[in-house]
C-alpha positions in Angstrom: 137.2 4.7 24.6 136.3 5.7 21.1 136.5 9.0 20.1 134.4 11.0 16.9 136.1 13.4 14.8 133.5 15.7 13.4 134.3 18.7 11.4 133.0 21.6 9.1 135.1 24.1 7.2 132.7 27.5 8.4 130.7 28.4 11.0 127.7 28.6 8.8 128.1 25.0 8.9 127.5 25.2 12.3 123.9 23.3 11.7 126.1 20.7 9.5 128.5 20.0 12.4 125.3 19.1 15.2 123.7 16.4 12.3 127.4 15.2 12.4 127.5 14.7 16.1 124.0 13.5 16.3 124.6 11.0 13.4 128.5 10.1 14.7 126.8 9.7 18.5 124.1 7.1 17.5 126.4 4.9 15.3 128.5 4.6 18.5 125.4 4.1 21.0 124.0 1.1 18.7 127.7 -0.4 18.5 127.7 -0.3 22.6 130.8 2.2 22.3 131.9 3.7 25.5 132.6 7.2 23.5 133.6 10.9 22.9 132.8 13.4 20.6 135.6 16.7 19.2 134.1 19.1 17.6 135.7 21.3 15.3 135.5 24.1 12.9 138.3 25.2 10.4 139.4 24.9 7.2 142.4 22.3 7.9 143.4 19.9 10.3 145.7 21.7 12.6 147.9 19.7 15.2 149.3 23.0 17.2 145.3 24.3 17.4 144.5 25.3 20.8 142.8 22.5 22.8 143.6 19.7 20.1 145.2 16.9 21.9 147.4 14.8 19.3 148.0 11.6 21.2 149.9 10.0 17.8 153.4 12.0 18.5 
C-alpha cells in the first residue's frame, strides 16, 4: 500500500489541496499503486493531530 501526503497551509487553499490529490492519485494509478490519499490542512506537520496515524514511532 502506498500512501500520498497532500497538504496546504489555509483553507483558502482548499482548491490547491483537490489539484494535489487529483495530481498525487494519477501518478499512483499510472505506476499500478495499490494506494491512499491523507489530506490535510495546517500550517505544520503535527504528529499528536487528531486522526494522524504516525506508524514511524
Amino acid at each position: 500500500m502506498t500512501i500520498g501526503y497532500c497538504r496546504v497551509s489555509a483553507s483558502d487553499q482548499k482548491e490547491d489541496l483537490k489539484r494535489q490529490v487529483g495530481n498525487v492519485s494519477q501518478y499512483c494509478i499510472a505506476k499500478g499503486y495499490s494506494f491512499r490519499i491523507i489530506e490535510d490542512l495546517g500550517s505544520g506537520l503535527n504528529y499528536k493531530k487528531k486522526g494522524y496515524v504516525n506508524s514511524f514511532s
